[in-house]
N, C-alpha and C positions, 0 to 999 in steps of 0.2 A: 058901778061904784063898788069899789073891796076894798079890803084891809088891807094898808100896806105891809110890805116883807119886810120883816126884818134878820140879821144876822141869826136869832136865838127861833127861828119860825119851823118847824117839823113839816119836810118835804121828802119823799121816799116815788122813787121810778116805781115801773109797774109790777117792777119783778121786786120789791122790800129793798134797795139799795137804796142807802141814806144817801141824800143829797144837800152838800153846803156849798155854801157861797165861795170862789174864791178868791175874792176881793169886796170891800164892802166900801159904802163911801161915809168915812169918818167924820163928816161936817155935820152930818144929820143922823138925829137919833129919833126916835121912836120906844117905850118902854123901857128906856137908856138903855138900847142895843141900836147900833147903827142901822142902816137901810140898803138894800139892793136896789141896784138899777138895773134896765135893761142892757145896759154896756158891760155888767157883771159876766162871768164864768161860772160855772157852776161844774165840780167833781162828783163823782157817785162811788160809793165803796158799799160794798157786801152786795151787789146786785147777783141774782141767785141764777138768772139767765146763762142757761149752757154754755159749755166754749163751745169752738168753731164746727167742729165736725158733727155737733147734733144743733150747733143753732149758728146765730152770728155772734156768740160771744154777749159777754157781762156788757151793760151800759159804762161808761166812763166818764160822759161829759155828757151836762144837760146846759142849751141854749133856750134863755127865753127868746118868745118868739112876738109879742107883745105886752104892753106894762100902759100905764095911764096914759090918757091924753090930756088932761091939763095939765099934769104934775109931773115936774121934774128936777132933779136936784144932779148938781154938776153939767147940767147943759143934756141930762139922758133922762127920757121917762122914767118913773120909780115903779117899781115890781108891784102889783096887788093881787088878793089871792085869787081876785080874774086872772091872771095872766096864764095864758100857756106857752110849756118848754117841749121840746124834742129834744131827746137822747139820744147819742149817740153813741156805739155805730150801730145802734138797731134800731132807731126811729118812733120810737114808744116816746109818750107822754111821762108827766108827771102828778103827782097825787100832794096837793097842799092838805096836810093834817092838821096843824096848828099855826095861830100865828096872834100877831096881838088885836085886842079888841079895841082901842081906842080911836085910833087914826085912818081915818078912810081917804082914798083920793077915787079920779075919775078921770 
């Protein structure tokens, strides 16, 4: 059981690259900020990860890779701070820092 994600939730790849939502589902809120699901997108900006020729390059896009099992909103499980994502193109996790304290699912 975690905290659900919501839009306003502090997530950063392995390398300090902010990571936001980029699409969120606006029917459901939580700390009146909407919520993520696993059907969500996720962008990475400032990822500090070398370019090509000393690594694979900055993260770009982070895929959750699991989100609740009872709980879902629009028909997709809802993201909780259990959930983990893979970054892409370099295959790193990501680091849930903050998020809201009241709503738990499972």
């Amino acid at each position: 059981m975690g905290n659900i994600l919501h839009a306003g939730a502090t997530i950063i790849c392995q390398h300090a690259g902010q990571v936001q939502p980029a699409a969120t589902d606006p029917r459901v809120k939580v700390s009146q900020q909407a919520i993520t699901t696993l059907s969500n997108t996720y962008t990475v900006s400032g990822c500090t990860n070398p370019p090509p020729n000393v690594n694979v390059g900055p993260c770009v896009t982070a895929q959750f890779m699991s989100g609740a099992t009872r709980v879902k909103a629009g028909g997709s499980p809802v993201l909780t701070r259990d959930s983990s994502a893979v970054c892409a193109p370099t295959g790193t996790g990501v680091n849930i820092m903050n998020t809201q304290l009241r709503v738990k699912a499972t």
